[in-house]
C-alpha positions as CSV (number, residue, x, y, z in Angstrom):
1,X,-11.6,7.3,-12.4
2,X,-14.5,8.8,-10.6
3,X,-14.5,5.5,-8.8
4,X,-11.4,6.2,-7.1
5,X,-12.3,9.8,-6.7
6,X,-15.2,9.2,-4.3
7,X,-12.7,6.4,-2.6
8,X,-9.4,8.9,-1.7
9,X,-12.4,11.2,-0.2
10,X,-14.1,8.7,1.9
11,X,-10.6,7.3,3.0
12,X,-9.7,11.3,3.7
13,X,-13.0,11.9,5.7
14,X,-12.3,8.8,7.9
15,X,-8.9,9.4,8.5
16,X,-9.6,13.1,9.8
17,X,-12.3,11.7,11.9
18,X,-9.7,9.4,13.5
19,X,-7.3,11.9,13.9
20,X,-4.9,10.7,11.2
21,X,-4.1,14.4,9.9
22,X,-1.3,13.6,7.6
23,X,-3.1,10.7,6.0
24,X,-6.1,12.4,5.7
25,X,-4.3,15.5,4.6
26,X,-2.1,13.2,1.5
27,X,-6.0,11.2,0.9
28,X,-7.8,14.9,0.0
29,X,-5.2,16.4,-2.3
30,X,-4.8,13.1,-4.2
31,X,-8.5,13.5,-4.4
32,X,-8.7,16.7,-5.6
33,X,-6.0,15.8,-8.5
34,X,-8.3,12.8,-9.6
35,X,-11.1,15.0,-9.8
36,X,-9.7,17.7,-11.9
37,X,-8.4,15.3,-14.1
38,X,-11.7,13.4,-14.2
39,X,-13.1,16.7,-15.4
40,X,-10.4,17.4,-18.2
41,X,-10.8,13.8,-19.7
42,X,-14.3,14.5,-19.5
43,X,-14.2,17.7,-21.5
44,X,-11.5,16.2,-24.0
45,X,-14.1,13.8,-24.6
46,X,-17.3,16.0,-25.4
47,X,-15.1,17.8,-27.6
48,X,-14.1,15.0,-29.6
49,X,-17.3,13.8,-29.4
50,X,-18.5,16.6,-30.6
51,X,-16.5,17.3,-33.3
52,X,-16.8,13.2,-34.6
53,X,-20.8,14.2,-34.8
54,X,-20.2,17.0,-37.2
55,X,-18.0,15.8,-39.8
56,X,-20.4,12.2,-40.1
């Protein structure tokens, strides 16, 4: 998921250097949802992992 992340961004930064506003514009917020839910998976998963740990 990260993956795709660092892909929307690079396809956002290259759009606004072109000048494509509305693409680049669409390419950053779709970005910015990946991320955050990147990062709450990410958390979900330490605390499972965590809590797996503990009862073994």
């Amino acid at each position: 998921m990260l993956h795709w992340t660092i892909t929307f961004l690079i396809l956002a930064l290259v759009a606004g250097l072109l000048g494509f506003t509305g693409i680049a514009g669409a390419s950053s917020q779709i970005a910015q949802i990946l991320f955050i839910l990147f990062l709450v998976l990410l958390v979900v998963s330490f605390l499972k992992g965590g809590v797996r740990g503990k009862t073994h």
